[in-house]
C-alpha positions in Angstrom: 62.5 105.2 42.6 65.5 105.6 39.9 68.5 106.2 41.8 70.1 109.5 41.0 71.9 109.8 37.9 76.0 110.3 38.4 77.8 113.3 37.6 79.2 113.2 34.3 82.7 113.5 34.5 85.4 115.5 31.7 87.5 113.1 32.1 88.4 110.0 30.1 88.6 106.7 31.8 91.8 105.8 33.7 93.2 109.3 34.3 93.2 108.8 38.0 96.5 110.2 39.2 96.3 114.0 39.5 99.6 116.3 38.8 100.3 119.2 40.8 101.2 122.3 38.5 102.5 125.5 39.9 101.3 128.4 38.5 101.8 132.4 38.7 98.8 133.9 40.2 98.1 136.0 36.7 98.1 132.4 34.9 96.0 130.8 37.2 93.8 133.9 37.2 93.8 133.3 33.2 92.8 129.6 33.8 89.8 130.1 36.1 88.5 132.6 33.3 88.8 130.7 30.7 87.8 127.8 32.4 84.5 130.0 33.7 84.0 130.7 29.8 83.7 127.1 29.0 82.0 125.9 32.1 84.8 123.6 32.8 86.5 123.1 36.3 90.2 124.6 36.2 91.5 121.2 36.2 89.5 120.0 33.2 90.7 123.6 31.1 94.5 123.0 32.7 94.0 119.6 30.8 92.9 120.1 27.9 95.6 123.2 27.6 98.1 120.5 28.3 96.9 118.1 25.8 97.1 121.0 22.5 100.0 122.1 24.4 101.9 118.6 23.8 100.3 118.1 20.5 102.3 120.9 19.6 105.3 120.4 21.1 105.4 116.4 19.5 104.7 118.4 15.8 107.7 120.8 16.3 109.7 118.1 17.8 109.0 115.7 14.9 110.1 118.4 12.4 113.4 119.1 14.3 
């Protein structure tokens, strides 16, 4: 018998150490939806947000 497969996770590999992120409840309400929409866990979507989010902010700091 095949043992059962392991979840795939969103994540690459070596992002072990989780950040705690305060949020208004109408932004964390936008995060779950979004998140829902994509069929991603909140944490995954806060990611990725975070990662376009510092793309961004390295291109206008570049230019500055």
């Amino acid at each position: 018998m095949d043992p059962m497969p392991s979840k795939p996770t969103r994540s690459p590999r070596g992002v072990e150490r989780p950040v705690a992120m305060r949020l208004l409840p109408d932004e964390r309400g936008e995060l779950e939806r979004i998140a829902d929409k994509e069929v991603r866990s909140a944490a995954s979507m806060a990611r990725i947000i975070f990662l376009r989010g510092l793309a961004h902010y390295r291109q206008d700091s570049a230019s500055a």
